[in-house]
Structure formats: structure tokens, C-alpha cells
C-alpha positions in Angstrom: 0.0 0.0 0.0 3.0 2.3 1.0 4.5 1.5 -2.3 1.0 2.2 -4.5 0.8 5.7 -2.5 4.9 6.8 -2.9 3.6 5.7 -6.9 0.9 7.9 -7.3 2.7 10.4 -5.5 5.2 10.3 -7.6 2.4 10.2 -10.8 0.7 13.6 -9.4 4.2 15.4 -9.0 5.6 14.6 -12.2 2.3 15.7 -13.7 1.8 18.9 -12.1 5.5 19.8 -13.3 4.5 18.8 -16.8 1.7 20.3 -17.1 2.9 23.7 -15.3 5.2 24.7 -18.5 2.7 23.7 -20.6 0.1 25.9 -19.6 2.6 28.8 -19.0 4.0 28.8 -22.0 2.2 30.0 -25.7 2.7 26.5 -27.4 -0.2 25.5 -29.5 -1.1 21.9 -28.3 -1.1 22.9 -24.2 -3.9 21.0 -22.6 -6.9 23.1 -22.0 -7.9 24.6 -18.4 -10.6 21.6 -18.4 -8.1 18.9 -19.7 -6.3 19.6 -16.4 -8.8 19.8 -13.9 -10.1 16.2 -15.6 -6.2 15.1 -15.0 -6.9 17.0 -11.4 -9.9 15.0 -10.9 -8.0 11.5 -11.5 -5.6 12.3 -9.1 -7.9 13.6 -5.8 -9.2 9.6 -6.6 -6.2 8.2 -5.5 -5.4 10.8 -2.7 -8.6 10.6 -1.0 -10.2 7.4 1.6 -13.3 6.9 1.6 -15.0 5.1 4.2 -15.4 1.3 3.6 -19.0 1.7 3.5 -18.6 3.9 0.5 -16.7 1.8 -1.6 -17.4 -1.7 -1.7 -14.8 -4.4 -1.9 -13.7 -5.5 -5.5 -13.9 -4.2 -8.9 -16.7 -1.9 -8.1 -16.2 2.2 -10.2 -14.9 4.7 -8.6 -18.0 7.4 -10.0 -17.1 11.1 -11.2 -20.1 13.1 -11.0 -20.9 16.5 -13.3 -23.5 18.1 -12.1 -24.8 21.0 -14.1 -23.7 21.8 -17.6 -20.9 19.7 -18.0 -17.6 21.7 -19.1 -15.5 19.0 -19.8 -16.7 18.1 -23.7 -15.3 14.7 -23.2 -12.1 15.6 -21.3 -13.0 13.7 -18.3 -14.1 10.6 -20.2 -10.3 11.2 -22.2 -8.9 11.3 -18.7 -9.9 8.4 -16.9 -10.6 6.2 -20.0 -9.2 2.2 -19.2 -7.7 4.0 -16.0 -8.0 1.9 -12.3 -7.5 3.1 -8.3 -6.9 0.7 -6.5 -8.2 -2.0 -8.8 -11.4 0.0 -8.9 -12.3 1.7 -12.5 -13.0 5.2 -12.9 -16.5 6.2 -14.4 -17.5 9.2 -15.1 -21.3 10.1 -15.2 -23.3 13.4 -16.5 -25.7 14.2 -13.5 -29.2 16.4 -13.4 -29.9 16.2 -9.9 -28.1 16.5 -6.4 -30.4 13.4 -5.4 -27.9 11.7 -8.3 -24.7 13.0 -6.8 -25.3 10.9 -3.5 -24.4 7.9 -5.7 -20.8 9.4 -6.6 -17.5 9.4 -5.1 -16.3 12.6 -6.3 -18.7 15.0 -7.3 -17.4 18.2 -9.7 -20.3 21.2 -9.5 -20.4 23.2 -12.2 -21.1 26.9 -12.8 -24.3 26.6 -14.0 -25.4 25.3 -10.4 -24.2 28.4 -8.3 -27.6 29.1 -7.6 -28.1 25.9 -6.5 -25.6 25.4 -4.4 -26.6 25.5 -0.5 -29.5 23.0 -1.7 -27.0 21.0 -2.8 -24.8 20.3 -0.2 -27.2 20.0 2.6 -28.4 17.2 0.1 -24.7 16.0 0.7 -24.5 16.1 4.1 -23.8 13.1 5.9 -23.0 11.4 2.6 -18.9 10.6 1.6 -18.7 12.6 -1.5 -15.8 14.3 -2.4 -17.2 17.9 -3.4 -15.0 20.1 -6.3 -16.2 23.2 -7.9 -14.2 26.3 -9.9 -17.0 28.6 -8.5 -16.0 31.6 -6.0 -16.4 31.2 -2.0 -17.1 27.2 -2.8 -14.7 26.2 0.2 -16.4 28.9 2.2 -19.9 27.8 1.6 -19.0 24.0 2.4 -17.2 22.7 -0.9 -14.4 20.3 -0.3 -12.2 21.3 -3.4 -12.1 24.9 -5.6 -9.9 24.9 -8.4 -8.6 28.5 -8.9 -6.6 30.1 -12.0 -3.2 31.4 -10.4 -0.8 33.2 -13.0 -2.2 30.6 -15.9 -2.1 27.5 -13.8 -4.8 25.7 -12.3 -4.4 25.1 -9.0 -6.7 23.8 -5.7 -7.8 25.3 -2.2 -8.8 22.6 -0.2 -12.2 22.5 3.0 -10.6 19.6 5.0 -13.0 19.9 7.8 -15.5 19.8 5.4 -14.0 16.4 3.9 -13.8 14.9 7.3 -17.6 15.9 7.8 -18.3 13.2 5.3 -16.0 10.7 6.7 -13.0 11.9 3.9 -9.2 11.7 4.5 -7.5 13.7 2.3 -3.5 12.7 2.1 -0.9 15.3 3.4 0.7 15.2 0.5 -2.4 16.3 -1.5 -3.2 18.9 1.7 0.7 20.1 0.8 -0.3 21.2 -2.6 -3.2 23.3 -1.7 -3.0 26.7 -2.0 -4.5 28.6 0.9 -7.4 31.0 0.2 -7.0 34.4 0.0 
């Protein structure tokens, strides 16, 4: 297990130093800002526990949840395609409802839901769904994960106490990454 974790470590390092360049510099093939949170989204899979209860034993998905109108245009599906945690596949499913979103592991909200939001995750609560948005003040209103543009790179503000709420544990070397809030 030590081994799997110093791996994907190692995976989400060498990735975020790839992909930093690429999205500072002008070159015409750099992923787009959704092509990385996608990557972003893979990774928080294997840097998150979930509680036993909320994934079973086996070859039972992981599930990525987009709830809202989905910005991704296939970049998530691109991302996780063939791609296993832990033995478990990734699987990445369009949502219309918070009642939906229950059945996920990690959950990305997306701007078209702002409204939305408080109803949303008091939907959530007491369920062990990893919550991720790129909408202001979601850490503040209860969101686990923000992604946030910081001179051209995406990066992440992470809600642990919200995360441990629903029975998350985020690594310390994911915490480590996080940027702090302004």
C-alpha cells in the first residue's frame, strides 16, 4: 500500500510539473484549463479514503459526477478512460440532480449550479462525496475542493473539515499542494 501511494505520489508530481510549463507557455497543443482539472480530478481519486462503506470491496467504479452543464466536452471521459484506483475503475457520469450525486464518489459542480448550491450540499451532508467546484467562496460555503486560476495554472484550495464531515481523509501530500485562500 506504502508503495501504491509513494507511486501515485510520484504520478501527481511529475504531472503537475508537466503540465505547469505547458500551460505557462504559448505553445499550441497545451492542454486546456478543463483537460487539467479532468487530470486534477483522477488524481484527488487516488489521494482521497473513503470510508469502507462507500466503496465496496472489488472491482466496483470509482464514479465522477458532473452536475450542471458539463464543461468538460469529453475531457473527463479522455482522462480516466481504461484507467483503475486501487483495482477499482473510474466512471465518469453526467448528472441532473443532487439526489444523483449521492451515488458518486467525487462530485465536480459546475457553474451553471451556483444558484443551487446550499440546496446541494445539505443534500450531501452526511454522505462521503468528495465535493470540487471552480465557482468563487465554494470552500467557504461548504465545498471540499475549488480549483482556482493562479498566473495561468490551475491550481486547488482545499475544505478539510468539510472532507472529514463526510468521513473523507485527504493525504498530506495532497493537503501540501493546496494553495491557501485568500
Amino acid at each position: 500500500m506504502r508503495y501504491s501511494f509513494i507511486r501515485c505520489l510520484t504520478v501527481l508530481s511529475v504531472g503537475l510539473l508537466l503540465l505547469g510549463p505547458a500551460l505557462a507557455s504559448g505553445q499550441e497543443n497545451r492542454p486546456s484549463e478543463y483537460e487539467v482539472k479532468a487530470a486534477f480530478l483522477f488524481n484527488f481519486a487516488k489521494f482521497v479514503q473513503w470510508p469502507a462503506s462507500a466503496v465496496p470491496p472489488g472491482a466496483s467504479p470509482i464514479v465522477i459526477g458532473v452536475l450542471g452543464e458539463n464543461p468538460f466536452h469529453g475531457d473527463l471521459q479522455r482522462t480516466i478512460e481504461n484507467k483503475k484506483v486501487d483495482d477499482h475503475p473510474l466512471v465518469a457520469r453526467d448528472l441532473h440532480s443532487a439526489s444523483e450525486a449521492a451515488h458518486c464518489h467525487i462530485l465536480f459542480i459546475c457553474a451553471s449550479e451556483a444558484g443551487r448550491l446550499p440546496e446541494i450540499l445539505d443534500q450531501l451532508q452526511g454522505k462521503s462525496v468528495l465535493t470540487v467546484a471552480d465557482m468563487d467562496h465554494f470552500t467557504e460555503s461548504g465545498g471540499m475542493i475549488r480549483f482556482v486560476l493562479r498566473e495561468s495554472r490551475v491550481r486547488f484550495e482545499i475544505n478539510n473539515e468539510a472532507a472529514r464531515r463526510a468521513k473523507l481523509k485527504i493525504s498530506s501530500k495532497l493537503l501540501a499542494l493546496a494553495i491557501r485562500a485568500p
